[in-house]
C-alpha positions in Angstrom: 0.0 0.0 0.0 1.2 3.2 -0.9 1.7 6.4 1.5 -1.6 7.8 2.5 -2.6 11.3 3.2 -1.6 12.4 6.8 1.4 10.2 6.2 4.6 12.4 6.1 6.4 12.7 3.1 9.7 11.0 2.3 13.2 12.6 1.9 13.8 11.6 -1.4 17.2 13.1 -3.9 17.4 12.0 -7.7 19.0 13.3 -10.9 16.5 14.8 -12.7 16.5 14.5 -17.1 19.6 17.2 -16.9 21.4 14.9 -14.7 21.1 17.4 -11.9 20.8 16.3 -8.2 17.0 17.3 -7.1 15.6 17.2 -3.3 12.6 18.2 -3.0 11.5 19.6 0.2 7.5 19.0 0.1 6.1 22.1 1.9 4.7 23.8 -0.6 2.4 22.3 -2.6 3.5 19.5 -5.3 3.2 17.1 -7.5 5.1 13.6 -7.7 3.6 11.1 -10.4 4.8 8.0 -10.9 4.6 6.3 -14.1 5.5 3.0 -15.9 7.9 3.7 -18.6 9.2 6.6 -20.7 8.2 6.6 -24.4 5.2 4.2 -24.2 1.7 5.4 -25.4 -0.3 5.8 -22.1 3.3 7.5 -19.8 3.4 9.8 -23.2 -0.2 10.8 -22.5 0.3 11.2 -19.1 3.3 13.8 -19.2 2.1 15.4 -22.5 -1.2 16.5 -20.5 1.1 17.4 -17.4 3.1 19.8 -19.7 0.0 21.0 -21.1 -0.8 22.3 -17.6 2.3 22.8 -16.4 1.4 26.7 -16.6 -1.8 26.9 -14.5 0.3 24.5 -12.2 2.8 27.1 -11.7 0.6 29.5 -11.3 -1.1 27.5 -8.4 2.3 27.6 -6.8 2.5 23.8 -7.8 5.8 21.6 -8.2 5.3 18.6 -10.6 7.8 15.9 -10.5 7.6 12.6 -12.9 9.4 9.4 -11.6 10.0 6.5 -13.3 12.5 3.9 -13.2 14.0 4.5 -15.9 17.4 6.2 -15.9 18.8 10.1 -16.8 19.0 9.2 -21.0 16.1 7.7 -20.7 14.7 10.5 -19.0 17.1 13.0 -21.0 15.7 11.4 -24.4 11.8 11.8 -23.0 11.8 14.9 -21.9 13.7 16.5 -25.2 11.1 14.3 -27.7 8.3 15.4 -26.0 9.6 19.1 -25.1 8.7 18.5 -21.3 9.6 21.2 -19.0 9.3 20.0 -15.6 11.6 17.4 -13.9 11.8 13.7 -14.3 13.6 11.8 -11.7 15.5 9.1 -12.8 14.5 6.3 -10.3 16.4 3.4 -11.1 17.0 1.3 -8.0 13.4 2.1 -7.2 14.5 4.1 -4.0 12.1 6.8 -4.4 9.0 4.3 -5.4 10.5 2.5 -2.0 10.1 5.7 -0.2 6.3 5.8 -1.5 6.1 2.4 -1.2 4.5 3.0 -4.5 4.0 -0.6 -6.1 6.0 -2.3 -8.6 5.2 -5.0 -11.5 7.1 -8.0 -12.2 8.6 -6.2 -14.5 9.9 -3.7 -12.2 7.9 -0.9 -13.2 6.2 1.2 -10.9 2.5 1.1 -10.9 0.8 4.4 -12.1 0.3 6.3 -8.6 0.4 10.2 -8.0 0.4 11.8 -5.1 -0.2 15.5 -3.7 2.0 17.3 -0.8 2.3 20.1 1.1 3.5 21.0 4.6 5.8 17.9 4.8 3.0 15.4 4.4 0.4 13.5 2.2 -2.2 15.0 0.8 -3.8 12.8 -1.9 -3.5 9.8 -3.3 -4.4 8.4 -6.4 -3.6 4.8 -7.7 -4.4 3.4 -10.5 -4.6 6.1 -12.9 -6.0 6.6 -16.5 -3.6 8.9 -17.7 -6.0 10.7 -19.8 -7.3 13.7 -18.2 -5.5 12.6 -14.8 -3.0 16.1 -15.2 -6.5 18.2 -14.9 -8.3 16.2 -12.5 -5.2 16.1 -10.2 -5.4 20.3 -10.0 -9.4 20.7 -10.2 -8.8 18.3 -7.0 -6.5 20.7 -5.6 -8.4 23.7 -6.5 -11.9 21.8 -4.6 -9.8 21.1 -1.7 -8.7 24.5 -1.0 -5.1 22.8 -1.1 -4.0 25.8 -4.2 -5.4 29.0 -5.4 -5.3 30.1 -8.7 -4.5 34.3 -8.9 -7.2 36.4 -10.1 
């Protein structure tokens, strides 16, 4: 079972696409999906609609983080094709996915799983996620719960 809201968020540090070091801290408001695969149909989806928001995101004061287990190239590769602006942490030793206890296939693939913080902690969970429209309904969430603002 994954972390559930109230539960406090992980430490987590990852090269993002660039092959910089990222940590992020969790209070303020953000995004950390985690996704299958890079360049396969329904991850593509998934971060093409995330990119498409990525602007009322940041105007929501939102962070957005993709993690897969894929590594940097991988990532690096991803990220360029589909013009993605936001970070993808390379996750391949499954540390961070640990850290969510976010589960993982056979394969070794995470399960699709995103999760909202703020404050240090859990906010929402979501698990088993159609990727289509899941970028929107993650922030209308947001919005509903009074979690992020958008400015006037």
């Amino acid at each position: 079972m994954p972390l559930a809201a109230g539960d406090d968020a992980p430490t987590v540090t990852a090269r993002n696409q660039d092959g910089e070091e990222v940590s992020p801290a969790f209070e303020e408001p953000t995004v950390v999906y985690f996704y299958p695969k890079d360049d396969t149909p329904g991850c593509t989806v998934e971060a093409n609609q995330f990119q498409r928001e990525r602007e009322t995101y940041r105007d929501a004061g939102v962070d957005v983080y993709g993690v897969s287990v894929d590594g940097v190239d991988s990532h690096r590769s991803f990220s360029e094709s589909e013009g993605l602006e936001f970070d993808l942490l390379a996750d391949p030793d499954a540390e961070i996915a640990d850290a969510f206890d976010v589960e993982r296939r056979d394969s070794g693939v995470t399960t699709r799983t995103t999760f909202v913080l703020a404050d240090g902690e859990v906010q929402a969970v979501y698990e088993g996620v159609d990727p289509d429209g899941h970028a929107r309904d993650v922030l209308l969430d947001a919005l509903d719960d009074g979690l992020v603002t958008l400015p006037e």
